[in-house]
N, C-alpha and C positions, 0 to 999 in steps of 0.2 A: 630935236624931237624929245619927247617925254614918254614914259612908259611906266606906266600905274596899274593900281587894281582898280577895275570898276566899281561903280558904284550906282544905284538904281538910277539915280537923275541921268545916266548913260547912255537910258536906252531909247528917248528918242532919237539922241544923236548914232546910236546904233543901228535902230531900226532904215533910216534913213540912209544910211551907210551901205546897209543892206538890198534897198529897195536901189537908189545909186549905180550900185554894180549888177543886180538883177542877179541877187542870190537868192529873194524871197521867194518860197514855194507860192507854184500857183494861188490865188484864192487866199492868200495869208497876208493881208493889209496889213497897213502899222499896230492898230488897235490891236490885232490878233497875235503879231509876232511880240508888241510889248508881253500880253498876258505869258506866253510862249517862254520869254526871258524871263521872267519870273518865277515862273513853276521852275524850269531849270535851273535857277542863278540863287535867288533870292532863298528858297525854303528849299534845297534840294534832299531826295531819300537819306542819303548818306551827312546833311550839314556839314558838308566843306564844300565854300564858292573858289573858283576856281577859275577867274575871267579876268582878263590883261585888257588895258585898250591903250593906245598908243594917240600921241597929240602931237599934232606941228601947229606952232604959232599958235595956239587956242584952238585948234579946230583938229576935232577925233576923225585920224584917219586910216585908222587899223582896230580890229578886235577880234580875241582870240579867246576862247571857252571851252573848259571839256566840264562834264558833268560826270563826278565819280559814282563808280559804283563796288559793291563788294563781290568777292570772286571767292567761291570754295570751291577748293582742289583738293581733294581727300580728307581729312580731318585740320586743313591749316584753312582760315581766314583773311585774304589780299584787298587789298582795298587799292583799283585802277581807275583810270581814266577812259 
């Protein structure tokens, strides 16, 4: 097994992945979960991607994403997942 950072061209093999295992939200086809990974992955609020996918033999069979975001606690600035 392989374990990398994604990479756009990932996410049909993602979305599939997704659809696969019957993770995908009602109503949320490939076309919609690609754009979905993107807004998330690609150009996130915060500009840190932050997506793992995992490969056996060629073929993606895991993937893991969080989408940071920034956190104020009183006067200090946290930057989470």
């Amino acid at each position: 097994m392989n374990f990398r950072s994604a990479i756009d061209e990932d996410f049909d093999s993602i979305a599939c992945l997704a659809k696969d295992n019957e993770l995908l939200l009602e109503g949320l086809g490939s076309v919609e979960f690609k754009k979905m990974m993107s807004w998330l992955y690609v150009m996130p609020p915060i500009g840190k991607r932050l997506q793992i996918v995992c490969e056996d033999q060629g073929e993606l069979v895991a993937h893991y994403g969080g989408v940071p975001i920034q956190l104020k606690i009183d006067d200090s600035i946290f930057l989470g997942v």
